[in-house]
N, C-alpha and C positions, 0 to 999 in steps of 0.2 A: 504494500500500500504506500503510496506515495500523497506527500502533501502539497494541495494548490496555494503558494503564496504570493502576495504581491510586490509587484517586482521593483527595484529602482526605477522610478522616472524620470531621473533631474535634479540637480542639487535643491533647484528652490520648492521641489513637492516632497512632503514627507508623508501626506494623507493624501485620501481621496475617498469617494462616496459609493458602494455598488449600484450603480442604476439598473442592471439587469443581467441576470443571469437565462444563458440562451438554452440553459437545457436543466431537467429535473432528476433528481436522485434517485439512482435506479437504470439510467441512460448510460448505452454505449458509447462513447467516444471515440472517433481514430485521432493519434498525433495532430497536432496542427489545426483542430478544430478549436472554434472559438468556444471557453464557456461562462462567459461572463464579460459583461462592459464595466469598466470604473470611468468614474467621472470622476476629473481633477478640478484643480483650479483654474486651469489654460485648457485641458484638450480631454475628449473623452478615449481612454485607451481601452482596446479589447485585449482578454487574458486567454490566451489557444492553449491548451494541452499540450503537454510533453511529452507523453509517451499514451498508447491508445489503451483504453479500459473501459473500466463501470465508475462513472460517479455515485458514489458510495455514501459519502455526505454532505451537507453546504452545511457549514458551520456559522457565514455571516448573510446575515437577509440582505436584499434589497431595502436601499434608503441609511444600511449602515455606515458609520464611519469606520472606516480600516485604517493602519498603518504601514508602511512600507515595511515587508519582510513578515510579515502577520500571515498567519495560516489562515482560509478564510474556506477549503473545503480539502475534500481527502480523494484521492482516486486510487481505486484499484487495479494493480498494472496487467499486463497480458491477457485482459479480457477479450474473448473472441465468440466466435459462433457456437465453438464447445461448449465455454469457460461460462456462456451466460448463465446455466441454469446452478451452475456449482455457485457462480456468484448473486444468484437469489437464494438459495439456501442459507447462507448467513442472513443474508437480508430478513428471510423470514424467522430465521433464530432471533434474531435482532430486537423484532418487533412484538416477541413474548412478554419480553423483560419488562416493555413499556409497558404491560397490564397491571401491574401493580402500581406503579407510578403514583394514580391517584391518590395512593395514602401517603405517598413521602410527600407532595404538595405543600401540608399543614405549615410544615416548618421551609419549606424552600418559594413558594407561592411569591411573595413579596417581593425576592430579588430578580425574580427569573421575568416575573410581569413588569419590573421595571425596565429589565436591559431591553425589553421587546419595543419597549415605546419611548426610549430616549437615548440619544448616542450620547456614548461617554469612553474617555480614555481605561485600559484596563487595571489601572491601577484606581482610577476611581470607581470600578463596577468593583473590584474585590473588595476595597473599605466598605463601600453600599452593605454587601451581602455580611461583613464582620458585625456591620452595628445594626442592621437589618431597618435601614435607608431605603424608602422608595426610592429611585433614581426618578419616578416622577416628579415629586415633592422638594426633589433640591434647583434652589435657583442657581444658575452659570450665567458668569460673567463675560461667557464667550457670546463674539457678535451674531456667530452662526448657531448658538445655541447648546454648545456640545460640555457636558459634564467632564469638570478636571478635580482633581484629587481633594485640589485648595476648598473646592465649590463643597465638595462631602463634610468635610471638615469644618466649614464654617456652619455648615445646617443643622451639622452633631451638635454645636458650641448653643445653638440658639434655643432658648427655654420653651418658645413659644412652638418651634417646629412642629409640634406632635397638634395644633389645631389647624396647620393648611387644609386637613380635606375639609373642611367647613366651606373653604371657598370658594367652593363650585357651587353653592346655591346663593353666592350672591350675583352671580350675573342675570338671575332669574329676575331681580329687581335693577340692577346696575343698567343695562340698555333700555329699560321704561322709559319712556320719555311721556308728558300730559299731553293732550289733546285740548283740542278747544272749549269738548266739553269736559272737561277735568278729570275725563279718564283715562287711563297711561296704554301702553300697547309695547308688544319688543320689537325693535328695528332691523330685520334681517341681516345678518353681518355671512361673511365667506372668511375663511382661513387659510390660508396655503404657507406650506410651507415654502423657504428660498432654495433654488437650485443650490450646490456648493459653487457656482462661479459667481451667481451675482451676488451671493452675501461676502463674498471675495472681494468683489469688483466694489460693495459697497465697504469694505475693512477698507481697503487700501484708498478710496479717496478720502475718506477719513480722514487716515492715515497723513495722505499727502499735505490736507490741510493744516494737519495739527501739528506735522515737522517741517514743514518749508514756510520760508514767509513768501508765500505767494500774493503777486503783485501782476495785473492784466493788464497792458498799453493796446491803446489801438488807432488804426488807419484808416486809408481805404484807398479803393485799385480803380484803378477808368481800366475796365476792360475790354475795351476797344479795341486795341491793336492786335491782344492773341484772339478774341473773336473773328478777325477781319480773317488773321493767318490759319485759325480753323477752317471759315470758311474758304478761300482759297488753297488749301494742301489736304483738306479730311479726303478728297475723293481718291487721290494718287497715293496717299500715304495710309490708306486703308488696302489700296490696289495692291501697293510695294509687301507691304509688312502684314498685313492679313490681321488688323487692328483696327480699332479706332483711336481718334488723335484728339483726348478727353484731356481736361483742364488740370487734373492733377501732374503731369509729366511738366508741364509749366511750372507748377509750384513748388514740385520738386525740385527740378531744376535751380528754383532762385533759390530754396532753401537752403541746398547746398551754396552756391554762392553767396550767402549771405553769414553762413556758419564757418566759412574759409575764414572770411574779415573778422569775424568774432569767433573766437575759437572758446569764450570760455563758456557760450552758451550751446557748446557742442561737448558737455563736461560731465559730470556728476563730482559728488562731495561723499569721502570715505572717511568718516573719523574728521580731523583735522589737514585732510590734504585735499587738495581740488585735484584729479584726475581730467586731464584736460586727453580726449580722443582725437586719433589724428587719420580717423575714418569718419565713414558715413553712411549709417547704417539708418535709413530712415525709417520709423513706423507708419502704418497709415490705419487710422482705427476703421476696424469696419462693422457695424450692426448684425448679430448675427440672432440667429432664434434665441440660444440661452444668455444672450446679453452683446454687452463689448469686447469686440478682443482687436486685438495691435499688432497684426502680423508685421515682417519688418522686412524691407527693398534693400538687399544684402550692396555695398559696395555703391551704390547712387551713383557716386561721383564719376563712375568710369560707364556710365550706363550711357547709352544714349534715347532720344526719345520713346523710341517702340520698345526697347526695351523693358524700360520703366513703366510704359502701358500694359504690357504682355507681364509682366513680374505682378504690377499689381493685380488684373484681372484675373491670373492666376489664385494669390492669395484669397481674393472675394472670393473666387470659387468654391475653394478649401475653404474659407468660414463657414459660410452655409450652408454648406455638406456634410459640416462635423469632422472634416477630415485633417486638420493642419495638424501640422508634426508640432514638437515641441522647438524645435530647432526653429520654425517660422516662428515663433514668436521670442526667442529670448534676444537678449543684447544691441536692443534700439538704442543709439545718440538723441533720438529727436524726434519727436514726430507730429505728425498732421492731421487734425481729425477735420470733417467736412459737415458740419450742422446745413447747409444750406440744401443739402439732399432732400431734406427734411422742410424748408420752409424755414428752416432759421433765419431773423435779420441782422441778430446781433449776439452775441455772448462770450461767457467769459471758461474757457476750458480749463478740466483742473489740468494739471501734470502728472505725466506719465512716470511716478519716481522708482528707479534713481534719476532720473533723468532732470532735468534742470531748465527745459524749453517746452512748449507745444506751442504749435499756429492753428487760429481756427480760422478755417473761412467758412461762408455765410453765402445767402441766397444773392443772386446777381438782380438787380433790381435799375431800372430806368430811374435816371432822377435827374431833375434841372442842375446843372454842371456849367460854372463861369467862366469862359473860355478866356475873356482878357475884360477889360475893361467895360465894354461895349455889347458883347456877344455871350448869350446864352444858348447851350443844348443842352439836348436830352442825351442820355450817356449811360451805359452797365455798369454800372458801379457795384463794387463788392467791401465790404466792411469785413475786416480781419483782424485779427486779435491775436496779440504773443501773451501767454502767459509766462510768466519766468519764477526764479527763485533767488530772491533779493538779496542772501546769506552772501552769493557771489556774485550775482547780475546789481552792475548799476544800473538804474532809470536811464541814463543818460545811453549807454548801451544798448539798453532792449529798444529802447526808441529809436535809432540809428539802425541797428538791425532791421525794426520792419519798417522803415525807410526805405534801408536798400531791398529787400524784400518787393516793396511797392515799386522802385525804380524800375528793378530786373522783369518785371510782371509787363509793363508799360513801356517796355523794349525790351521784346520777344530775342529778337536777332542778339542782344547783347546776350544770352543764356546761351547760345554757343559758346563765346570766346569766355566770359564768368565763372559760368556752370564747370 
């Protein structure tokens, strides 16, 4: 019997959540079949067999948290066409034992009904079960909800803990609300729980806010000229390169050019040293079903137009397929998220941290535009926003950056020689 564990991901994943398991205990397996999905933090990875048999047991349900290197089911090896029936004869030895079960309950009832309805690390599922702790009944301090040792420990400490189950019959009055005519009613509510990415996605902006002094500067672009040169080159340059010739390969391009001249907003901060990057590895955040992710445009700088079209419609691809490796998303400089897909007109993006930059653009919108003295038109204009991190960025800097930002955008032809 061999056991299924989960496997390294990544330096920056040490957990992850089973969202499903593709086959049921008691099933044949050959090598290389898939038997279960984990969802990380970044990407959902599938777990295939090792060698071919009977799954024998699932040890962790769907919806649990796991740890990296955690047993989470058992497989029986060299099961075949023979082997199946010898390997339901234990099965159904197996399944004697559990008849008596019901009397040992008495005393194990509590823990067991706990671990089924609340993830927790397994040092705090063993104190649960030593002080006989619902694992319901203890509050955590974790953003995603998941029971740690400390959390057990402080629920012991408190006198009052043994009257929580009271508090389920207060929400039978708590969402009343009166009526006109002074009679009260409950207000429908829905519960869901967060996927493990987006209570990620919401840790970490938190996060960004509550360690960086972030500060937003912002511009705006007459986009004009790469309009003109879309329209003039999308037909030939769809023909040549077998793409479309879309606005981001633009802003790439200046971004790059703009993170050349300013190097320390192409940086992150480690301890007490500023880490200044002497690549350009740009992110582009893209919407995907279970939230945001930032896959990253390896090398930018050496890119040329179509390729940075074809790299990123690539990565969209793999978002929304569930497909990106972990490799697309780690070790951006910098990146670019696009609100205006959306109907954005203006806003303030957080930071992708470590990182120390993001650019937002914004929906392109007509708007009266003074050409000199005399002369007004109507004009595309785009509103863009650099977020930065002020620990290292002066004001005087980020401003100058999406300057030349705005320059490079407004003279297309300079993003050859810049870029």
């Amino acid at each position: 019997m061999s056991e299924i564990k989960v496997p390294a991901m990544g330096e920056s994943i040490t957990e992850g959540t089973v969202s499903r398991w593709m086959v049921k205990e008691g099933d044949t397996v050959n090598q290389g079949d898939v038997l279960l999905e984990l969802e990380t933090d970044k990407v959902n990875i599938e777990i295939s067999a090792e060698e071919s048999g009977v799954l024998e047991k699932i040890i962790r349900q769907e919806g649990e948290t796991v740890e990296i290197g955690e047993t989470i089911g058992t497989l029986s090896a060299g099961a075949g066409g023979g082997s199946g029936t010898a390997a339901s004869e234990p099965a159904a030895a197996e399944s004697k034992p559990a008849a008596p079960a019901p009397e040992a309950p008495a005393a194990t009832a509590p823990p067991e009904a706990s671990d089924s309805s609340k993830t927790a690390s397994p040092s705090a599922r063993k104190l649960a079960r030593e002080r006989g702790i619902e694992l319901d009944q203890v509050q955590s301090k974790d953003p995603i909800g998941r029971v740690y040792q400390d959390d057990v420990k402080s629920h012991g400490s408190q006198p009052s803990a043994p009257a929580a189950p009271a508090a389920p019959k207060a929400p039978v009055t708590a969402p009343a609300a009166p009526t006109s005519g002074g009679s009260t009613y409950a207000k429908p509510v829905e519960r869901q729980r967060m996927s493990r990415r987006r209570a990620t996605i919401a840790k970490r902006l938190v996060e960004a806010q509550q360690t960086a002094a972030m500060l937003t500067t912002f511009n705006e672009v007459d986009m004009t000229a790469i309009m003109d040169v879309r329209k003039r080159r999308k037909d030939k340059f769809k023909e040549k390169h077998d793409i479309n010739l879309g606005f981001m390969s633009f802003f790439t391009k200046a971004v790059v050019g703009a993170l050349k001249k300013f190097p320390t907003i192409n940086a992150e901060i480690d301890g007490e040293d500023v880490v200044l990057k002497k690549f350009y590895d740009i992110g582009i955040a893209v919407s995907a079903k279970e939230g945001l992710v930032v896959p990253v445009v390896r090398d930018a700088d050496r890119l040329g137009f179509a390729e940075i079209e074809k790299s990123i419609a690539d990565l969209a691809s793999k978002a929304r397929s569930n497909t990106l490796a972990l490799s697309d998303l780690q070790g951006g400089t910098f990146t670019i998220t696009n609100g205006g897909t959306f109907g954005s007109l203006l806003s303030t993006p957080i930071l992708n941290t470590p990182q120390v930059g993001i650019l937002g653009m914004h929906k392109i919108q007509l708007r009266p535009v003074a050409i000199d003295a005399e002369r007004m038109e109507n004009r595309p204009m785009m509103y863009i926003a650099l977020s930065y991190d002020h620990r290292i960025i002066d004001g005087s800097e980020a401003v100058r950056f999406l300057v030349t930002v705005k320059e490079l955008l407004e003279d297309p032809e300079s993003l050859l020689i810049e870029g």
